[in-house]
N, C-alpha and C positions, 0 to 999 in steps of 0.2 A: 559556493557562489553567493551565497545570502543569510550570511554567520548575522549579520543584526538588524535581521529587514523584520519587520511586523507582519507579518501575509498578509499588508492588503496591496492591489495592484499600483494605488496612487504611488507608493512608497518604492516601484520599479519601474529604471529606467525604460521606455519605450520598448526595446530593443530585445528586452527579454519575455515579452509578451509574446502569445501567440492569439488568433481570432477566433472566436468559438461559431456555433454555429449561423446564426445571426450576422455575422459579420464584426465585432464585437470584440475591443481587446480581451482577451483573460492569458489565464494560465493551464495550462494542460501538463499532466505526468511525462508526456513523451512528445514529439511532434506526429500530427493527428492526433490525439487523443483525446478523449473526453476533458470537456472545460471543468475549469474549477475555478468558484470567485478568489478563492485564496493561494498563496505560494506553496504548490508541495513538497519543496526543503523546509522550509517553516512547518508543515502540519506532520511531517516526518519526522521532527524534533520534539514536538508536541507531547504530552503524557497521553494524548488518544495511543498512537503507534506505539508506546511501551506499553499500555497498557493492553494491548492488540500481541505482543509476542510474549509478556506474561502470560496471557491467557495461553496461549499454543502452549507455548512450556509446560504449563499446567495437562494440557490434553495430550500435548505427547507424552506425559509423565502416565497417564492412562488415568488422570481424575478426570470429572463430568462438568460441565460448567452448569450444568441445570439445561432445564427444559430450553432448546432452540425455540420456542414460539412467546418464553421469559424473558428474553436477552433480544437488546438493541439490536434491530436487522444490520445495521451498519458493525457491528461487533461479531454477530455470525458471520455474515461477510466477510470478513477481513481474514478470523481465525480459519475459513473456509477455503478461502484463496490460499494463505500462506500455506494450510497443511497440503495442502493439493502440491504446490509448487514446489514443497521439501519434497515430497513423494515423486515426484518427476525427477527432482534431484538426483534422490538416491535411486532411481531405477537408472537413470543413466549411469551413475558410477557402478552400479553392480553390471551392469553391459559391459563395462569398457575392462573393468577389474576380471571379467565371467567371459571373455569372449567364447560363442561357441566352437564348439572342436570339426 
C-alpha cells in the first residue's frame, strides 16, 4: 500500500488515515488501534523491525541480549511480543498436529 510513501501523514491521502484519540487524523496498526504519528508499513520496513527479529533470532537461538533493564524498552517490547506470539503459534500447531485421543 505505501512502497514510497515517507511515514509522515501529510504525504497520505485522506482516506487512509484513521482518528486517534483526540479526534485527530493519524495512523493506527489496525482499525481501533493505538495511533501512531507515522505509517506502520513504512516503520515495518524500517531497520527498527529487522532489527527487532534479529534480535528474537538471536534469543530463540538461546543467546541473551543482555540485561532487560540495558536495552531500549521499545526493543524489549517488541522481542517480547513477538516471542510470545511464536509461542502461541506453535502451541496451536502442536494442538491441531497433537489432537487429544
Amino acid at each position: 500500500m505505501c512502497e514510497s510513501c515517507d511515514g509522515n501523514l501529510t504525504s497520505h491521502p485522506e482516506h487512509t488515515h484513521g482518528i486517534d484519540e483526540d479526534l485527530r487524523p493519524a495512523f493506527s496498526a489496525w482499525p481501533g488501534g493505538p495511533s501512531s504519528p507515522h505509517c506502520t508499513d513504512w516503520l515495518c520496513r524500517g531497520p527498527w523491525a529487522s532489527d527487532v527479529l534479529r534480535s528474537v533470532q538471536w534469543v530463540n537461538a538461546g543467546q541473551h541480549l543482555g540485561p532487560l533493564d540495558s536495552l531500549p524498552l521499545s526493543l524489549v517490547d517488541a522481542v517480547l511480543t513477538v516471542r510470545a506470539e511464536w509461542d502461541t503459534i506453535r502451541a496451536e500447531e502442536s494442538k491441531r498436529d497433537n489432537p487429544p485421543h
